[in-house]
C-alpha positions as CSV (number, residue, x, y, z in Angstrom):
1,X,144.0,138.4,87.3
2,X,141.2,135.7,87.8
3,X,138.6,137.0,89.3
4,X,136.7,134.7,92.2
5,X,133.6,134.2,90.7
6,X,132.7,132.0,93.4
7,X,132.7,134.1,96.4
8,X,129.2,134.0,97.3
9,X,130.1,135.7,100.5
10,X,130.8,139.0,97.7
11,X,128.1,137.9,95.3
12,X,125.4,138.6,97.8
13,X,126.4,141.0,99.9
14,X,123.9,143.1,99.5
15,X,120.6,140.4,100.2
16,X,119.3,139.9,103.2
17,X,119.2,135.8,103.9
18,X,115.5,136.6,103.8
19,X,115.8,137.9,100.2
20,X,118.0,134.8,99.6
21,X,115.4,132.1,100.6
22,X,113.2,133.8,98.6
23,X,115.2,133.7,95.5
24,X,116.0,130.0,96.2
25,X,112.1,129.0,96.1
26,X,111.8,131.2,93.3
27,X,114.8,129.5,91.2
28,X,113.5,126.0,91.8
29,X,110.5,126.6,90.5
30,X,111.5,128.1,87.7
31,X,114.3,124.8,87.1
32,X,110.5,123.1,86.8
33,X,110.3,123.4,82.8
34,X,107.0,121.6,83.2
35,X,105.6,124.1,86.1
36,X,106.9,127.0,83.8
37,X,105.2,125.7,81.3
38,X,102.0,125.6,82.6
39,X,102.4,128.7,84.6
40,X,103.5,130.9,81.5
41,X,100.6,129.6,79.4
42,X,97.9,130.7,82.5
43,X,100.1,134.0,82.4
44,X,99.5,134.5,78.3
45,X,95.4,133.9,78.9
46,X,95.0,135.9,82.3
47,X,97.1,139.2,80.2
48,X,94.3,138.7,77.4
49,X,91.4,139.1,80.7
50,X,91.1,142.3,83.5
51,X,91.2,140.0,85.8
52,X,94.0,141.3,89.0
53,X,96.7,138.5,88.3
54,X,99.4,141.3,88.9
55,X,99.4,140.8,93.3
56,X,100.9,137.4,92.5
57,X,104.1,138.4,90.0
58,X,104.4,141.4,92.0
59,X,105.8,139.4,95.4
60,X,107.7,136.7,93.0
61,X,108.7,136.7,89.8
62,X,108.5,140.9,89.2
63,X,110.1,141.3,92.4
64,X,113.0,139.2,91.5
65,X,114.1,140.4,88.0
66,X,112.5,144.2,87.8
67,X,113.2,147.0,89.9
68,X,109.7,148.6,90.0
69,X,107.0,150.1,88.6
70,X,108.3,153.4,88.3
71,X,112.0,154.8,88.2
72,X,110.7,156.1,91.6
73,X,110.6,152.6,92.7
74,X,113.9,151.7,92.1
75,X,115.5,154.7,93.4
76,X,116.3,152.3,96.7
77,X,118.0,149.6,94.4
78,X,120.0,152.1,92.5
79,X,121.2,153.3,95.8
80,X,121.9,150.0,97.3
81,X,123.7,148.7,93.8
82,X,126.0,151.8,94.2
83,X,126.9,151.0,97.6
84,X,128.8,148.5,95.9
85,X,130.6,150.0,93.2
86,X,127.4,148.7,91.0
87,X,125.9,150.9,88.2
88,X,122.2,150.7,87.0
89,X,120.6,151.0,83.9
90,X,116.9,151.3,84.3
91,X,115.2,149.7,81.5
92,X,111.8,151.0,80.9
93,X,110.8,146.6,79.3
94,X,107.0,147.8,77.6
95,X,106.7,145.3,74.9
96,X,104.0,144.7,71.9
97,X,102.3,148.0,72.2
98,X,100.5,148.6,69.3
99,X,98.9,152.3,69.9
100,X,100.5,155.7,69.0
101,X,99.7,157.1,72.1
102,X,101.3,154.4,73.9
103,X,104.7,154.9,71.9
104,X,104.6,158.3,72.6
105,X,103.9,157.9,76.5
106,X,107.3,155.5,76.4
107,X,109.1,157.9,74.4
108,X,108.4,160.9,77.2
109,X,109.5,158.2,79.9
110,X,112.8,157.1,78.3
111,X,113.6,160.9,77.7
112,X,113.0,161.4,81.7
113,X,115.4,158.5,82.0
114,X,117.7,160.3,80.3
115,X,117.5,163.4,82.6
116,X,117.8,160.9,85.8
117,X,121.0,159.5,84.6
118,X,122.4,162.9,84.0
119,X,121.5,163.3,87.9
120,X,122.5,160.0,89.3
121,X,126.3,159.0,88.7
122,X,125.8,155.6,89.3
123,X,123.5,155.2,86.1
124,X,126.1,155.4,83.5
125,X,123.8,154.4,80.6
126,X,120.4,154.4,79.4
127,X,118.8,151.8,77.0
128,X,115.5,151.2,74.7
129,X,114.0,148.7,72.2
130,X,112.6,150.1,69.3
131,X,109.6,147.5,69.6
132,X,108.9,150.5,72.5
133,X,108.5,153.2,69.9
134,X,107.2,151.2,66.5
135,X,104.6,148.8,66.1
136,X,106.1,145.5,65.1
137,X,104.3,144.5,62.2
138,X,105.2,147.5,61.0
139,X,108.9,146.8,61.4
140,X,108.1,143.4,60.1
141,X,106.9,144.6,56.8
142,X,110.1,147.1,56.5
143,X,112.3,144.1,56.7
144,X,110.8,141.5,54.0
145,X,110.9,144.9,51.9
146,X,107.0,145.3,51.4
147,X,105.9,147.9,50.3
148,X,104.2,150.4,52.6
149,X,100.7,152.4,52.5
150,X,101.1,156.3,53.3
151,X,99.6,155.8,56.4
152,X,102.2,153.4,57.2
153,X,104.9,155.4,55.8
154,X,103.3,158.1,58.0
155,X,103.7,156.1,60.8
156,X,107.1,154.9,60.1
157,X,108.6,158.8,59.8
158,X,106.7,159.5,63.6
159,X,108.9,156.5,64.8
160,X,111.6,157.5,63.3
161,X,111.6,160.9,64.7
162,X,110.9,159.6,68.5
163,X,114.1,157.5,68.0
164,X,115.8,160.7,66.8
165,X,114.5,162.6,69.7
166,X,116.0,160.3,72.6
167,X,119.0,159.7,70.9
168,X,119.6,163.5,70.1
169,X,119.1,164.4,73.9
170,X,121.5,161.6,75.1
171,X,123.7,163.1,72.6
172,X,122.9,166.4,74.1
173,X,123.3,165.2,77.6
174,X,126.4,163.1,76.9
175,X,124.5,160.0,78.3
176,X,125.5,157.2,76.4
177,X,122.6,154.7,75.4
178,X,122.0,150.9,74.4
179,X,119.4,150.4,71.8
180,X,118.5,146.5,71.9
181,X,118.3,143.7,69.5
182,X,115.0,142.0,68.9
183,X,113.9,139.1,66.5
184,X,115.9,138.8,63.4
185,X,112.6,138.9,61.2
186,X,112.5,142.9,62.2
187,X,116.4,143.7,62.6
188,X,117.2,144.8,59.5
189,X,115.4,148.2,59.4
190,X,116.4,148.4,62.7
191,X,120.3,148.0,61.8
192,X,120.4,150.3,59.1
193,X,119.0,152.7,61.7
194,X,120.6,152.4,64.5
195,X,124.2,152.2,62.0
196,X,122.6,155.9,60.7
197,X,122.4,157.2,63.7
198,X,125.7,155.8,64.9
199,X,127.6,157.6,62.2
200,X,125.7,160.5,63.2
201,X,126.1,161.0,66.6
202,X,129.2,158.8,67.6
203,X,131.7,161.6,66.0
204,X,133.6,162.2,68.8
205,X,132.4,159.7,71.2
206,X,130.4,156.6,71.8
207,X,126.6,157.8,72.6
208,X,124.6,155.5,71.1
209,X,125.7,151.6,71.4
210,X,124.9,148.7,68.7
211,X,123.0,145.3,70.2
212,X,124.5,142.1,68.3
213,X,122.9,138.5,69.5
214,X,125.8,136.5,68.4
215,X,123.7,133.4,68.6
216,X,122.4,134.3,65.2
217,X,125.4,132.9,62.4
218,X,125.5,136.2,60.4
219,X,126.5,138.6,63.1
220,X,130.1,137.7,63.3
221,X,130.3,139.1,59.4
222,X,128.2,142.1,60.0
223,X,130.2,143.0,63.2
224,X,133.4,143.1,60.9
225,X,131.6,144.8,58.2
226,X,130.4,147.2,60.9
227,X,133.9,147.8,62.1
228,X,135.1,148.2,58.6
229,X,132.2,151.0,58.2
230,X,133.2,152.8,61.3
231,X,136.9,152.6,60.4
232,X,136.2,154.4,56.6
233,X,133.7,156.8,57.6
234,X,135.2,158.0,60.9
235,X,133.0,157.5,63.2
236,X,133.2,155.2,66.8
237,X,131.6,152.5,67.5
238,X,129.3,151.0,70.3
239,X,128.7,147.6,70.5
240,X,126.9,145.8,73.3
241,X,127.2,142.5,72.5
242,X,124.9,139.5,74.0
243,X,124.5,136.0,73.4
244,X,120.9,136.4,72.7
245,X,117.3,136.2,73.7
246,X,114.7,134.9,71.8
247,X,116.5,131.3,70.9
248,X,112.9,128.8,71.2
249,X,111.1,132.0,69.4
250,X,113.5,131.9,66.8
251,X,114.3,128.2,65.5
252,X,110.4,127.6,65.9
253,X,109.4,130.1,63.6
254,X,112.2,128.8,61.5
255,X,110.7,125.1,61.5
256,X,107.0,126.3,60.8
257,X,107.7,128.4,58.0
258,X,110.5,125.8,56.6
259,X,113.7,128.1,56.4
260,X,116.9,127.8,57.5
261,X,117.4,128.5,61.1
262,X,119.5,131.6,61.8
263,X,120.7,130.7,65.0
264,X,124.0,129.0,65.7
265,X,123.3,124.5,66.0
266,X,124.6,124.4,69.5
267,X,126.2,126.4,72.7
268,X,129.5,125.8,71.8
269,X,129.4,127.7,68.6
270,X,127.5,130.9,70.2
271,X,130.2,131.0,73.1
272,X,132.8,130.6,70.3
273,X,131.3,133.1,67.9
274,X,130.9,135.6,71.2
275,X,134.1,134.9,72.3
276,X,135.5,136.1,68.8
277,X,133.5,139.4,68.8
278,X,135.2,140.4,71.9
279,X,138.8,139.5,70.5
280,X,137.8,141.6,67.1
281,X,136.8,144.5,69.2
282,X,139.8,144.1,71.6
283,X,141.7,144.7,68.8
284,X,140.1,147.7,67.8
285,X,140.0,149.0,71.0
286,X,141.2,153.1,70.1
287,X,138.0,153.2,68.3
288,X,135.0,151.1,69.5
289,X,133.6,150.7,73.0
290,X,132.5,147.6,74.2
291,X,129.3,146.5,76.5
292,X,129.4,143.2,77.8
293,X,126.2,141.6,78.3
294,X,126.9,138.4,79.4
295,X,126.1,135.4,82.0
296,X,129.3,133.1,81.3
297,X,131.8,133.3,83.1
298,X,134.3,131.9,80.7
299,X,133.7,134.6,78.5
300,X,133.6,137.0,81.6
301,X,137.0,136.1,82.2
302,X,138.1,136.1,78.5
303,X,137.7,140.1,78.0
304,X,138.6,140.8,81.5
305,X,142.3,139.1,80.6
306,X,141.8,140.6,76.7
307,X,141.7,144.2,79.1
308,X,144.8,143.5,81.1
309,X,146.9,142.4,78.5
310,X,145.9,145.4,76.2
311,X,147.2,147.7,79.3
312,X,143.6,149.2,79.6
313,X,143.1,149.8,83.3
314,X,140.1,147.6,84.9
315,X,137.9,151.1,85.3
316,X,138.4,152.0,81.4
317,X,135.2,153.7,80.6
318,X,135.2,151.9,76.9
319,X,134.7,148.3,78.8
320,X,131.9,147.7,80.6
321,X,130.3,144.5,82.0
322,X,126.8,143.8,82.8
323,X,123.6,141.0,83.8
324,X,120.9,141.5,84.3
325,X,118.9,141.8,87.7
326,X,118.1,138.7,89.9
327,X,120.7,136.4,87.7
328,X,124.7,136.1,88.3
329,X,125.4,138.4,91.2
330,X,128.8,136.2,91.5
331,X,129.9,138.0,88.2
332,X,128.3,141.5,88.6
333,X,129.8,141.7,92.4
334,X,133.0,140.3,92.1
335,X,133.8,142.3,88.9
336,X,132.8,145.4,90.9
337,X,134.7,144.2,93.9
338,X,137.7,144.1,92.0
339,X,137.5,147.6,90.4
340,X,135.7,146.8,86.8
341,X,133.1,148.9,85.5
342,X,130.1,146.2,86.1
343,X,126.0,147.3,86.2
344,X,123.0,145.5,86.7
345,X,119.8,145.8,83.8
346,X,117.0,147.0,85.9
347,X,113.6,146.5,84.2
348,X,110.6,148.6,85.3
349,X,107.1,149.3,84.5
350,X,103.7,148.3,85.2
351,X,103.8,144.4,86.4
352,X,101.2,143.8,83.5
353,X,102.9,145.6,80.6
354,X,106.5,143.5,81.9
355,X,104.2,140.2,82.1
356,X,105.7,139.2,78.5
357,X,109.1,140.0,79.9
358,X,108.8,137.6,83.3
359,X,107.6,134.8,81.1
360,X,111.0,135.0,79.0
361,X,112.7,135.3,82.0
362,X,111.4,132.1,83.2
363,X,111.4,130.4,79.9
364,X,115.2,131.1,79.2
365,X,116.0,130.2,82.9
366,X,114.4,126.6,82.6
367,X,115.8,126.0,79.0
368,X,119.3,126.9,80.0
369,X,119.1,124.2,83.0
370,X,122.6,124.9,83.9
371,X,122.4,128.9,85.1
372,X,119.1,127.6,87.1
373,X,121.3,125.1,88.7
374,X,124.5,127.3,89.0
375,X,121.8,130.0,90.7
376,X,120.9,127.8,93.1
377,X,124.2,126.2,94.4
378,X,125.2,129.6,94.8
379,X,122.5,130.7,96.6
380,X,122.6,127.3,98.9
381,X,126.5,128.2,99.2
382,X,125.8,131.3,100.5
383,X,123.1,129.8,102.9
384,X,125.5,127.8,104.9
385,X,128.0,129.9,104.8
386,X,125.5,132.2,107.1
387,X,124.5,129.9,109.1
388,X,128.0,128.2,109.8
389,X,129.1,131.9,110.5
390,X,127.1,132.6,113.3
């Protein structure tokens, strides 16, 4: 089955052509890397001020790609997703906190997410990054192996236990739950973590999910060892597997401190190494479950054929595909259209906290030139369409 990815008149169904103007102005902006530049860098000296900058994300940027400030706020869009066979998974994006208090403020709201999705069908998972619940220096002195202070050890057992906590009442709840990858200088403690609590809680079925950026070179070996693991030890696995986020973060911090870049030389070997994950999982299908974050539509199209010729059915509750909100409606729609198990990544929050998040947004979307420019022919597609229509 090929699914038509490039039915806009599908893809957008559920924009008004106001909504669609808007996100056309917004997209060629952001296809500015030059006006992106210099608006992220005003961004990163206006967070470090009180000064009110929040009005102007608000009505562009954090109204495009978030859902709210509160998961009050995006009852509406979880509504209007659902109307079209679209889940939601509300991801509560606060990022460098550094306060105890803070973590623990995250922690009660990610455990009231948990409740809401045991309320709301079309919220079939909830997700977290650990980042939200650990301060990362600390996470960045577990992973070169330093050793710690009691107060840090201290503080390393509290995050522990707030991970333990939200996992143990999605475990309780039987809401399954995506914990997130984040820079490769603080994944390891992460890993061995997350694997822990896998083995823990993933007896009888898939709870807690596994992110893997395969545009990092080593995660196509620790995928395998990972399957390998769950295999021996009887337990099943969750994998949500991306491409990645933090690519410029990465290979510059690489080129400063004078160590081989982790991340894959070019495009082709990402979509190859990603495309390779999803075959290895296929083919452990009886005892994994597989979350496809992706904006390719190659790949797309690679499990959804990898699903039909295992004889899974397209609404197998092991497969699901997602993107993330304000970017590829033409897969998320026309998966869902066509009977697949398909939801949109809904970030919320307070505009200020999700500032970092907007300015990654817009960095990735003006380094990758070519989903800025597939964004807007769609978007112009869908345009005339309208207006031939009437």
């Amino acid at each position: 089955m090929k699914i038509p990815f490039q039915n806009t008149e599908v893809a957008f169904r559920s924009k008004s052509t106001f909504e669609l103007t808007q996100a056309y102005l917004l997209f060629k902006f952001i296809g500015s890397a030059s006006l992106v530049s210099l608006g992220s860098g005003l961004l990163n000296q206006l967070l470090k001020t009180p000064l009110p900058f929040e009005p102007l994300l608000r009505g562009t940027l954090f109204n495009h790609f978030c859902g709210g400030e509160t998961a009050k706020d995006c009852a509406f869009l979880v509504k209007r997703l659902a109307q079209y066979h679209v889940g939601t998974i509300l991801d509560y994006s606060i990022e460098a906190a550094q306060k105890e208090s803070t973590f623990d403020s995250t922690e009660k709201e990610l455990l009231s997410t948990l409740t809401l999705a045991t309320q709301t069908p079309s919220i079939p998972f909830s997700v977290f990054k650990i980042t939200g619940l650990a301060r990362f220096e600390l996470l960045e002195k577990l992973h070169a192996k330093k050793t710690l202070t009691e107060s840090e050890l201290q503080e390393w057992q509290r995050a522990q236990k707030r991970v333990k906590r939200i996992l143990q009442k999605a475990a309780d709840l039987g809401v399954r739950i995506l914990v997130d990858a984040e820079e490769s200088w603080i994944q390891d403690p992460l890993d061995a973590l997350v694997e822990s609590f896998m083995k823990e809680f993933n007896q009888k079925q898939v709870i807690v999910y596994h992110t893997l950026q395969m545009y990092r070179t080593d995660r196509l070996d620790y995928l395998k060892r990972l399957l390998n693991d769950a295999k021996t030890k009887n337990y099943r696995l969750g994998i949500k597997l991306v491409r990645g986020a933090y690519m410029e973060k990465e290979r510059k911090r690489a080129l400063d401190l004078g160590y081989a870049s982790p991340i894959q030389p070019d495009k082709k070997a990402t979509d190859s190494a990603y495309d390779t994950a999803l075959k290895l999982l296929m083919e452990h299908k009886d005892h994994v479950a597989i979350f496809a974050g992706t904006h390719n539509e190659e790949s797309t199209q690679f499990l959804v054929d990898c699903l039909l010729e295992s004889g899974l059915s397209p609404t197998d509750d092991r497969i699901y595909f997602s993107q993330l909100l304000g970017m590829s409606d033409n897969l998320t729609f026309n998966l869902a259209e066509k009977g697949f198990n398909a939801a949109k990544y809904v970030p919320y929050g307070p505009v200020r906290e999700l500032t970092p998040y907007l300015i990654r947004r817009a960095q990735e979307n003006s380094a990758i030139s070519g989903q800025t420019l597939r964004e807007l022919d769609l978007i112009s597609r869908e345009l005339k369409r309208r207006r031939s229509s009437k």
